[in-house]
Steps between C-alpha positions, in 0.01 A plus 500: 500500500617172338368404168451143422420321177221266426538181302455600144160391360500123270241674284725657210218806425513588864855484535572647140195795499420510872629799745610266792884553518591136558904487365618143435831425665678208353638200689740676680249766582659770265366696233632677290547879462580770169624803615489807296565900526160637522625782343655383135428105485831431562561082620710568818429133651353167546485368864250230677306594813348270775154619618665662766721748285180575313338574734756700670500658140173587530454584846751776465547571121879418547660203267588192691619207374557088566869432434524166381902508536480646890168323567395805650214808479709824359396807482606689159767774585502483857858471454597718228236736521307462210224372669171409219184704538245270360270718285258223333509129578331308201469120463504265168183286378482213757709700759832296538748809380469876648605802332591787714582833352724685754647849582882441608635757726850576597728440210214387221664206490362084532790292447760426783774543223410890543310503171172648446320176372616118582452432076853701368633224326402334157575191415683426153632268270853566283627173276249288744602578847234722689636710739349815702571875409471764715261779398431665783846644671406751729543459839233714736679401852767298589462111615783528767400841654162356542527136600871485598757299345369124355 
């Protein structure tokens, strides 16, 4: 089966209150994706997928992504294990953002860093510099046992 995407509708009520799942990719034919634990609500993410990683995504309720840095499909935690089992897919008002609330497996972790979420460090300001603190420290796997030494 291979899911494609219609045009999305230039009538705003159709496209805003209609059931036709029409996403609109931007320019570079991206869109972009939320991803949270289904579970507790958690952010773990924000990626962009191509229509073919969504509809790989939906095809086989498995994550995949567009990496804009690799300009390549990727499929979340085909590497490190903790592949995404998509448990809802839901889209914003005029359908140019995604929000996909996930089950990780493997080590319940998101970020490549090892950390459960990609979000584990504020940003601050002290006598007018900002700078970032860590708030999230622990480590669920290790980067270089997973994807070898950078």
């Amino acid at each position: 089966m291979t899911i494609e995407f219609d045009r999305p509708s230039s009538d705003k009520t159709e496209l805003e209150s209609g059931s036709a799942f029409t996403p609109r990719f931007d320019s570079n034919g991206l869109i972009t994706a939320v991803v949270t634990d289904a579970n507790d609500g958690v952010l773990l993410m924000v990626a962009h997928m191509n229509a073919e990683a969504l509809a790989l995504t939906i095809e086989t309720g498995i994550a995949h992504y567009y990496s804009r840095s690799r300009k390549s499909l990727w499929k979340k935690g085909e590497t490190s294990g903790n592949l995404q089992s998509v448990q809802e897919i839901r889209t914003d008002c005029d359908q140019d953002a995604l929000w996909l609330k996930v089950r990780v497996a493997g080590h319940d972790a998101t970020c490549h860093t090892g950390r459960r979420s990609c979000f584990y460090r504020v940003v601050g300001i002290k006598d007018g510099v900002t700078s970032l603190n860590i708030i999230d420290t622990e480590i669920h796997f290790h980067p270089d046992e997973v994807y070898g030494k950078n």
